[in-house]
N, C-alpha and C positions, 0 to 999 in steps of 0.2 A: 502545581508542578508544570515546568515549561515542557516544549516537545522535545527537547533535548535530553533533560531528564528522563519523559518517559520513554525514547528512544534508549538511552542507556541501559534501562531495566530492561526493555522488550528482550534487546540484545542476550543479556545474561540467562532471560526464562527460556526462549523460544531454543536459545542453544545451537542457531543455527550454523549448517556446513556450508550455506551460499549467502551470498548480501549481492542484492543490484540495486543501485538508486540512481533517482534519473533529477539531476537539477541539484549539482554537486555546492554553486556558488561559492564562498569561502571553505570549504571542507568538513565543517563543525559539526554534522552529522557523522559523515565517512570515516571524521576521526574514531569514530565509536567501534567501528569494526574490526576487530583480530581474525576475519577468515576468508579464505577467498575472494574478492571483491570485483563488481566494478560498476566503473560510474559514467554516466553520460552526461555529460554537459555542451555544448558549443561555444561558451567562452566564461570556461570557471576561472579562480582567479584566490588559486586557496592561501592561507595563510596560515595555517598551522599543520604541526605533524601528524603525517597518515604512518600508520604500524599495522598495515596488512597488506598481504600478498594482492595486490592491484593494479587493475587494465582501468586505465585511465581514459577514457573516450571520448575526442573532441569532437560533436558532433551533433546533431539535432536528434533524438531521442526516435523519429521517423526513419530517420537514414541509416540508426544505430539498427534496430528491428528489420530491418530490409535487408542487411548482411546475409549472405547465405549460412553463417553459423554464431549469430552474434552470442551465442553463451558457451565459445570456444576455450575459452579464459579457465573456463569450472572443469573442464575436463581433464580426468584426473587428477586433480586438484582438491576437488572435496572431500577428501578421508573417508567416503564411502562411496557405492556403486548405486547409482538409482536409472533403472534399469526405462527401455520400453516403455511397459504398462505401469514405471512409478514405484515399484516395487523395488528391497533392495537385493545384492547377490547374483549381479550380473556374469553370466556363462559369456561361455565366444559366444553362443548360439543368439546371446543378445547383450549389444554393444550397451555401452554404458549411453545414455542420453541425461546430459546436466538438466537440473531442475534450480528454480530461485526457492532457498527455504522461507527468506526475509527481505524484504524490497520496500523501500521508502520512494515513494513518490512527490517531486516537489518543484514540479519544471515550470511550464510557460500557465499565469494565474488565468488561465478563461478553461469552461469547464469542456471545449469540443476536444483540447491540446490531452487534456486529464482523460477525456476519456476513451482515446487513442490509443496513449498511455496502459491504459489498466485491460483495453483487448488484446495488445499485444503483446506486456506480462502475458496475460494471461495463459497465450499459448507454451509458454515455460513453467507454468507453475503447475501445482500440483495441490486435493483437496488440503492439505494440511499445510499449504505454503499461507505467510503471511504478509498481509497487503496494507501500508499504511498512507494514510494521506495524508499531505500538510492544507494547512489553511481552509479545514471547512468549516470553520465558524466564525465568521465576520462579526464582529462586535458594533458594525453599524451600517449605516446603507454606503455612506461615500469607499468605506472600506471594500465593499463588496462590489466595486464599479468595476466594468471590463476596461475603461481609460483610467491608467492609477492618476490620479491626484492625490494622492496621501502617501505621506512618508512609510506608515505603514499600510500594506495592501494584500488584502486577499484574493481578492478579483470573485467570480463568481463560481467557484470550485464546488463551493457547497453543495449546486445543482448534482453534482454526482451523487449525492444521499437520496434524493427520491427518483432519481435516473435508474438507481441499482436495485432498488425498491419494487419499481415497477418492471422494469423489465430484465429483473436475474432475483425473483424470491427465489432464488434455490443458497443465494448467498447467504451470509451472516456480516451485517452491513451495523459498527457500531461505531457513533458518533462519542468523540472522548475530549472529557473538559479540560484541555492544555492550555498553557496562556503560552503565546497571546493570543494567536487564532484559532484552537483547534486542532486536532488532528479526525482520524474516521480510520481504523480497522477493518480488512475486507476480509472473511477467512469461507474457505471451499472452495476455491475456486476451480472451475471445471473446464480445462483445456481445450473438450469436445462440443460445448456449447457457443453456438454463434449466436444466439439473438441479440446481441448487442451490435456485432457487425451487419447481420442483416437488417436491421431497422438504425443503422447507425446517419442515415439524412434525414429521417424523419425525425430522428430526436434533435439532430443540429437545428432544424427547420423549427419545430417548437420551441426550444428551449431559448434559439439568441432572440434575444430583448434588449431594447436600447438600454442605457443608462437614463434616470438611476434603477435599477436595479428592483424592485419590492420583492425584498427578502422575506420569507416566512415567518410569524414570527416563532416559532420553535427553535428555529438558526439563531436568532437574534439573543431570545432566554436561554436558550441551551437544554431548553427542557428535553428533550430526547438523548439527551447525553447522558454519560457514566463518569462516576469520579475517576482520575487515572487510577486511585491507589486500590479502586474496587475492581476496575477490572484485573490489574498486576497482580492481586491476590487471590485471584481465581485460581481452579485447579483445572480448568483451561489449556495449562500451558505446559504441564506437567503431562496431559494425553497426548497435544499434539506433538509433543517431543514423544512420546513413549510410539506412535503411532506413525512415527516416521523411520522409526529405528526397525517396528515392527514391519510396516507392511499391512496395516491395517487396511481392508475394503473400505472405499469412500463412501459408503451409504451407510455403515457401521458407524464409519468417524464424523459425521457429517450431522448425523444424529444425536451421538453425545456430544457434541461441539455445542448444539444448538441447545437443549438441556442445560449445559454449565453457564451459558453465554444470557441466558433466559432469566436466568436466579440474579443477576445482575441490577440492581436496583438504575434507573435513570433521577435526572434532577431534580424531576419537575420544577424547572424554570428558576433555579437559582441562580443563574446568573454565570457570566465571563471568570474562571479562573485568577487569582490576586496575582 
């Protein structure tokens, strides 16, 4: 299954009332989207039809999160109120605050860009929003270099799986076998936690490493991965849609998230998606 495909599924389970993604390039993802949208690129260059309501952002994904209101777009706009504290059923007494239900991640391939990226989601997202990455599985070392030399290139994005690992276990961090590089699902994500901003030089400082690269080999085999079609058929995605509609406490949902998420067989090391 490519990322496309399982982007088109994601689409249909998660049921979401927001989409942002950030590293628009040709449109081929965004085309997937039927609901409020928007997208940040600096110099997209789409070529096929978009069929949703979309704020188009040209812009570096840094400058887009620096706006004093950059998820002005969703307000009002979502066919529902998500309130404050996340909750839906917004009073006067508490103004509606947009949330990203679904966000694809897919901008500049070195993992400090990504992981800028995914703290500053973060301050919009909410435990049940869903987080996807492109390109975390390099199918070989030249593929994973920070200087692309290869037509096809994933850069070193990967590092985001033992980045999130270590320092956000509160996450639900699953790597997923899409051809051609990959994708990684981020779900819980907790708007009030900083450790990743706080220690966000120390990890830059460890983690850049010249080229080439020595990739893990679990990255490489794919062994910590899930098939797409095991995760898609999870009942996963049936809570966190029921769980967003509801109003469910994040340590309620955060718990059977990780329970469904659990029962998910990995590959042990089968190998790159055909």
């Amino acid at each position: 299954m490519t990322r496309h495909e399982f982007l088109r599924e994601l689409h249909k389970l998660v049921r979401p009332a927001t989409y942002l993604e950030i590293g628009v390039n040709d449109g081929r993802s965004l085309a997937l989207s039927r609901v409020p949208s928007i997208a940040v690129d600096p110099a997209f260059k789409v070529t096929v039809a978009l069929r949703c309501d979309l704020d188009l952002v040209k812009a570096t994904s840094d400058d887009f999160f620096a706006l004093p209101d950059p998820l002005a777009h969703f307000r009002g706009r979502a066919g529902r109120a998500t309130t404050s504290d996340g909750l839906e059923g917004a009073s006067d007494e508490r103004p509606e605050v947009p949330r990203v239900d679904l966000a694809f991640i897919d901008g500049m391939h070195l993992f400090e860009f990504a992981l800028r990226d995914f703290m500053n989601l973060e301050r919009h997202a909410d435990w049940w929003s869903v987080v996807v990455f492109d390109d975390m599985l390099p199918r070989d070392i030249d593929e994973a270099a920070r200087d692309r030399h290869t037509v096809e290139w994933a850069g070193d994005v990967y590092k985001m799986i033992p980045i999130l690992q270590r320092h956000r276990p509160d996450l639900t961090v699953i790597p997923v076998n899409t051809a051609p590089t990959g994708v990684m699902v981020v779900l819980g994500s907790d708007r009030a936690n900083d450790a990743l901003r706080h220690h966000y030089d120390q990890i830059v400082a460890e983690w850049s490493t010249s080229d080439p690269q020595l990739v893990p080999t679990e990255i490489l085999t794919r062994s910590a991965a899930v098939e797409p079609a095991a995760l898609l058929a999870s009942p996963l995605w049936d809570g966190l849609a029921r769980a967003r509609r509801q109003g469910v406490p994040a340590q309620n949902g955060r718990d059977s998230m990780r329970e469904l998420t659990a029962a998910i067989p990995r590959l042990a090391g089968r190998g790159p998606a055909g």
